[in-house]
C-alpha positions as CSV (number, residue, x, y, z in Angstrom):
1,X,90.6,118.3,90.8
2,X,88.6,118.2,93.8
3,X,86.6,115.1,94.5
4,X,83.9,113.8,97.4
5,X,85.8,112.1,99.9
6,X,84.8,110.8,103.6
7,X,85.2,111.6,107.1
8,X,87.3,108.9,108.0
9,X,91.1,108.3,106.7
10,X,91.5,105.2,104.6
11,X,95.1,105.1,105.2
12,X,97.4,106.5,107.6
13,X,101.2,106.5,108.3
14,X,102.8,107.8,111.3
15,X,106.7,108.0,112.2
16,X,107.3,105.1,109.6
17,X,111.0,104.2,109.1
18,X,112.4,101.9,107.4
19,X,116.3,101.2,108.6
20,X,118.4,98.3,106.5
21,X,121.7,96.6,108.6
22,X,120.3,97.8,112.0
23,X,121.0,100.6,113.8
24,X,124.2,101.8,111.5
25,X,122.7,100.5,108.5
26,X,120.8,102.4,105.4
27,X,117.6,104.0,106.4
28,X,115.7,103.5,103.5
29,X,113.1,105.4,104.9
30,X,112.6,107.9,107.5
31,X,109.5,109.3,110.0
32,X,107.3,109.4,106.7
33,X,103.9,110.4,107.8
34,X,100.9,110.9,105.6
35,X,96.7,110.5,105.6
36,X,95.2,109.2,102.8
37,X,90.9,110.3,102.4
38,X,88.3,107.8,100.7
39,X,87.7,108.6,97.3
40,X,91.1,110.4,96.8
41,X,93.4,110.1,94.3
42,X,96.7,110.2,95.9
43,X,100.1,110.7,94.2
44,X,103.7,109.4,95.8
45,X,106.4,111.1,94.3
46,X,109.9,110.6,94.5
47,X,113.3,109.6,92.3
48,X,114.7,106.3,92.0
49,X,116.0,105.2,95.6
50,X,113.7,108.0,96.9
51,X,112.4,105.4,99.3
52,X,108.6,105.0,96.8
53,X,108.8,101.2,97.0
54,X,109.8,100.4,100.2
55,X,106.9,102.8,101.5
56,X,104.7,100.7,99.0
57,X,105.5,97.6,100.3
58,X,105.6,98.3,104.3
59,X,102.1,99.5,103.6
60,X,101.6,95.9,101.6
61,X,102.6,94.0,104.6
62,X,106.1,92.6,102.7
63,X,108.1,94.5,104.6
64,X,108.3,95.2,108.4
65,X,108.4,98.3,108.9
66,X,111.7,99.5,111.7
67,X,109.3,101.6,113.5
68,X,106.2,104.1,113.1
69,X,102.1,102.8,112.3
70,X,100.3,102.1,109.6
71,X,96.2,102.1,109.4
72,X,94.1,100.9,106.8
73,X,90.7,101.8,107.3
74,X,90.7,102.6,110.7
75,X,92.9,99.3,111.9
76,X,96.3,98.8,112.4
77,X,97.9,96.5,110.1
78,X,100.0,95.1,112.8
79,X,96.7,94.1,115.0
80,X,94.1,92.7,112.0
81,X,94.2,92.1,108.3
82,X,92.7,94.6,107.1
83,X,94.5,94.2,103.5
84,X,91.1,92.4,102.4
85,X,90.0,95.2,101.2
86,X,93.1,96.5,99.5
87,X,94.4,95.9,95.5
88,X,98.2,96.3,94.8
89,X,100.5,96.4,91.5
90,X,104.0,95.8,92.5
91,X,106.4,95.3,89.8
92,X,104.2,94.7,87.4
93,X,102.6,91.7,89.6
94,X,103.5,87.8,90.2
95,X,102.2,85.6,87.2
96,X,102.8,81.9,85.6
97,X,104.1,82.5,82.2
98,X,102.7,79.4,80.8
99,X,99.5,80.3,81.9
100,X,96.9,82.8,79.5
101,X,96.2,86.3,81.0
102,X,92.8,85.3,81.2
103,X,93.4,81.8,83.4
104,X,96.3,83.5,85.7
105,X,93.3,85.7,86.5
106,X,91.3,82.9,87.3
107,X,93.8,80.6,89.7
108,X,93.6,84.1,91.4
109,X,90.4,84.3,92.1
110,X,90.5,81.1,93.3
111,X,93.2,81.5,95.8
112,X,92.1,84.6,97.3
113,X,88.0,84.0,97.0
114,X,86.6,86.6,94.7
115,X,84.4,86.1,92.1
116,X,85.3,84.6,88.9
117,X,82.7,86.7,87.0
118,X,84.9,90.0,87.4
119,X,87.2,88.4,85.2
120,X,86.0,89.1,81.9
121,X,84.5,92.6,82.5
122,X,88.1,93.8,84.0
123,X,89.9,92.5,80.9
124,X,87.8,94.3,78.6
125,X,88.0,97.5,81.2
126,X,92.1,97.1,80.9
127,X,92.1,96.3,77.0
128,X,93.8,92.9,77.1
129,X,90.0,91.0,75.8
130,X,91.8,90.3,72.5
131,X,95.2,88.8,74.2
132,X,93.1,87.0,77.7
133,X,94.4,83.6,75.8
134,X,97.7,84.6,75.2
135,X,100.8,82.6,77.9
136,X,101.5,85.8,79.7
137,X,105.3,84.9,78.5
138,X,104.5,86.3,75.5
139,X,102.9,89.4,76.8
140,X,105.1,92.9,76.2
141,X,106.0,94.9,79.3
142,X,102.6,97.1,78.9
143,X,100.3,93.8,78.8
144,X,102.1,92.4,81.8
145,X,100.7,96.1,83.5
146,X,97.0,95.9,82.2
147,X,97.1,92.3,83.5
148,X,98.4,93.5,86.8
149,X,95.9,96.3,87.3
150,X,93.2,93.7,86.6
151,X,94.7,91.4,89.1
152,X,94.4,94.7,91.8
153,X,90.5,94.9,91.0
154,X,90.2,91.4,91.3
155,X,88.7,91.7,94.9
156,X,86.8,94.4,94.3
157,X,88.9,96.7,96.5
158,X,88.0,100.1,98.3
159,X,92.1,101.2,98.2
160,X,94.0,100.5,95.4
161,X,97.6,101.0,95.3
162,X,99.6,100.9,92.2
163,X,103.3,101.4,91.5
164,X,104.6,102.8,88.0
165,X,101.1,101.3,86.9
166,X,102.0,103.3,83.5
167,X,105.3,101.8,82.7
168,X,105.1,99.5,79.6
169,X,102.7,101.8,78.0
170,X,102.7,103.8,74.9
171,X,100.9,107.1,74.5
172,X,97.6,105.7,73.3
173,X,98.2,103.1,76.5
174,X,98.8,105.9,79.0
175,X,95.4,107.7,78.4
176,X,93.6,104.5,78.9
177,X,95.3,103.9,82.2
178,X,94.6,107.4,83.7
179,X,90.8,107.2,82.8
180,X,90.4,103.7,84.4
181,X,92.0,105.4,87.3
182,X,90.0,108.5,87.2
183,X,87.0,106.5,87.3
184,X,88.0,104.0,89.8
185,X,87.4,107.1,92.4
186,X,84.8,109.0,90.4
187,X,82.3,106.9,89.3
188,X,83.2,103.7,91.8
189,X,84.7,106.0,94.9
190,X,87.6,103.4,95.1
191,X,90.7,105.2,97.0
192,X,93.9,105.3,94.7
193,X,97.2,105.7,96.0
194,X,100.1,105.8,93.1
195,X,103.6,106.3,92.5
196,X,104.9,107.4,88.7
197,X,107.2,109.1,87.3
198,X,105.3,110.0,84.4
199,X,104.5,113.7,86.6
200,X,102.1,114.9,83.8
201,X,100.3,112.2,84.3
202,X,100.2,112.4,87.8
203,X,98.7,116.1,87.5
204,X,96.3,115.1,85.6
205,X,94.9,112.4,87.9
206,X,95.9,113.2,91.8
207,X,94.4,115.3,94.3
208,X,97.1,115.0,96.4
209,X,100.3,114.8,96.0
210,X,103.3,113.8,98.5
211,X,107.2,114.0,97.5
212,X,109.5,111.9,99.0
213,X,113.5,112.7,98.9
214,X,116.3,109.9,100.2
215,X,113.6,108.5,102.7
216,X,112.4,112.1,103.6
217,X,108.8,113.3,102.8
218,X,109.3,117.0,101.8
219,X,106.3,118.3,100.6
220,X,102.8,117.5,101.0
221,X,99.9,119.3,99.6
222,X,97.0,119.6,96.8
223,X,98.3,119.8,93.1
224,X,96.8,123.3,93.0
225,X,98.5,124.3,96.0
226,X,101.9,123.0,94.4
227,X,101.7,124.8,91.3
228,X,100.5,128.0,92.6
229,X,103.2,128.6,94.9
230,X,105.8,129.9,92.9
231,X,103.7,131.8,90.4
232,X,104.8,133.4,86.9
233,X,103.6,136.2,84.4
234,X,105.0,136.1,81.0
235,X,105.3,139.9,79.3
236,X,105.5,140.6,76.0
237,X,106.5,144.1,75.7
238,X,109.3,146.5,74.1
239,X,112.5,147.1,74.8
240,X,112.4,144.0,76.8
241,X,115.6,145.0,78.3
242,X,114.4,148.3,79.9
243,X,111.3,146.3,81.2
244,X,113.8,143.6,83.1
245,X,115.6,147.2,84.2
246,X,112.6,148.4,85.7
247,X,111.3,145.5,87.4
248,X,114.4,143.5,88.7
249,X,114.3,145.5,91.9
250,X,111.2,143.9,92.9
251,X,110.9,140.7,91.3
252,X,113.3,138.1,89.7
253,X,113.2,138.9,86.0
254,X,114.6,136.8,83.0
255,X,114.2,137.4,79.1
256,X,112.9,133.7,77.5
257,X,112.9,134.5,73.8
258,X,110.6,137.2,72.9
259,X,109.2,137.7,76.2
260,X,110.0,138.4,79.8
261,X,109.2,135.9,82.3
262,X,108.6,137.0,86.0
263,X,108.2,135.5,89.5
264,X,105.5,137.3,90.8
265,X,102.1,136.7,91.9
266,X,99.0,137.0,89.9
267,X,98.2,140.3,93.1
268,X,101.4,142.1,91.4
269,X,100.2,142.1,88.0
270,X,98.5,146.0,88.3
271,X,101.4,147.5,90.2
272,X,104.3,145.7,87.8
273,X,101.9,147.3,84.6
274,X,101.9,150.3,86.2
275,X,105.5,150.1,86.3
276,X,106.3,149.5,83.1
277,X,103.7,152.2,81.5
278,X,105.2,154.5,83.7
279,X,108.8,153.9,82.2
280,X,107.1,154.5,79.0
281,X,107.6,150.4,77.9
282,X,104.8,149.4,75.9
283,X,102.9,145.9,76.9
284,X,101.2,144.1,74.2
285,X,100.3,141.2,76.7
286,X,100.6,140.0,80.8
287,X,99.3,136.7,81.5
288,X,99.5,134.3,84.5
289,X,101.9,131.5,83.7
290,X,101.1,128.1,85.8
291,X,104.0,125.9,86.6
292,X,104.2,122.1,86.0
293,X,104.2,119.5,88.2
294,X,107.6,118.6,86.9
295,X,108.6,122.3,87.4
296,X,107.7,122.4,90.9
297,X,109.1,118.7,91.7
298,X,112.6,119.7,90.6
299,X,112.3,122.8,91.9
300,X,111.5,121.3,95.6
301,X,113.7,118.4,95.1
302,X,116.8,120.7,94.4
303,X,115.8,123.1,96.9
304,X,115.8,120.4,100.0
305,X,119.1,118.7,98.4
306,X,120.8,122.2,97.9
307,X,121.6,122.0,94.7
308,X,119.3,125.1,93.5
């Protein structure tokens, strides 16, 4: 989904690594460089240990970063503080269990200067108005995340980033979160930048998406571009044998239940009909299959690891 965004990057990394134990130690991250636009919805994607959080939280300022840049809104973060204008959830956020929702909210607000009047409209906006008086200690895993994502619009940012800002949730929970985030940059132009590994969500919501694999960044590009690279037609047809026959020359071929799937692009759908009217194979349907996210993730993942 394609959305207004400005000139100007709102976030940029260039060369960062990220090395643990010096010179021989882990590198937790390595030369990751990315641009982030305003108004874009931008999706991090990686495994566990892919290197997601420590990105997350060199861009955060609570981690020094071993070498590359990083600019927020046009500064370096090492020459300004330019994380005034930034919102975070990290691990579901810092809060004082004996304290409500609602009043954790509000010794924020007083720490950091924003206005106390935001409170009560971002409760309602992340569903917790019923539980605001509730000691966050008894608050389930998803509360604790509404209450965080609150906490990251406190200040009224213009680049929020959230981590797993999902996990807790149940279904009903899930679609809440993605249209607060969709309309953080469509009707507020707020810049998101997300990691989950909830990846139908993430195609759902992101613009662009960026995989990261054992501190590597692989792939960068729009969703569209991602699932339209390796694309499908699904055949129904009979004998589907003699149809895999006549086609396997050309194009990978393989029978899933009563139809024949086929890596081929949408261009190759008039010659491969042609093919199989030819061989005398009737075709009761050819349609464009789109992959998933998840599809193309695993597929890129295994690729750069070898394992495909």
């Amino acid at each position: 989904m394609e959305r207004m965004r400005g000139d100007e990057p709102v976030l940029e990394i260039a060369g960062l690594s990220k090395t643990y134990g010096g010179r021989a130690g882990v590198r937790a991250v390595q030369d990751v460089s990315l641009t982030v636009g305003a108004g874009e919805v931008y999706g991090f994607l990686g495994a566990n240990g892919a290197g997601k959080s420590t990105t997350i939280r060199m861009l955060l300022g609570l981690i020094t970063p071993s070498s590359g840049a990083i600019r927020l809104f046009g500064r370096d973060l090492r020459h300004g503080q330019p994380l005034g204008k930034v919102g975070s959830l990290v691990d579901g956020g810092a809060f004082y269990p004996f304290l409500s929702g609602r009043r954790n909210l509000e010794v924020l607000a007083k720490t950091q200067g924003s206005d106390r009047g935001r409170i009560e409209p971002l409760l309602a906006q992340v569903g917790l108005e019923r539980d605001a008086r509730r000691k966050v200690k008894g608050y389930s895993t998803g509360m604790r995340q509404r209450l965080g994502v609150a906490a990251a619009l406190l200040n009224d940012p213009d680049l929020v980033i959230l981590d797993e800002p999902a996990n807790g949730l149940d279904a009903a929970g899930i679609q809440e979160m993605r249209a607060l985030i969709r309309s953080l940059a469509e009707e507020r132009g707020k810049t998101v930048f997300l990691s989950s590994h909830l990846l139908n969500e993430v195609q759902q919501l992101c613009d662009r998406v960026a995989i990261i694999d054992r501190g590597v960044l692989i792939r960068e590009s729009t969703v569209d571009e991602l699932l339209q690279e390796e694309a499908t037609l699904r055949i129904v047809a009979t004998p589907l044998e003699t149809a895999r026959a006549v086609l396997s020359a050309d194009w990978p071929c393989e029978i899933a239940g009563t139809a024949l799937r086929v890596t081929a692009a949408q261009a190759d759908a008039p010659e491969i009909l042609r093919r199989l009217v030819a061989a005398r194979i009737e075709v009761f349907s050819l349609a464009p299959q789109r992959r998933t996210l998840e599809e193309a993730f695993l597929a890129i993942t295994q690729t750069e690891t070898g394992d495909a």
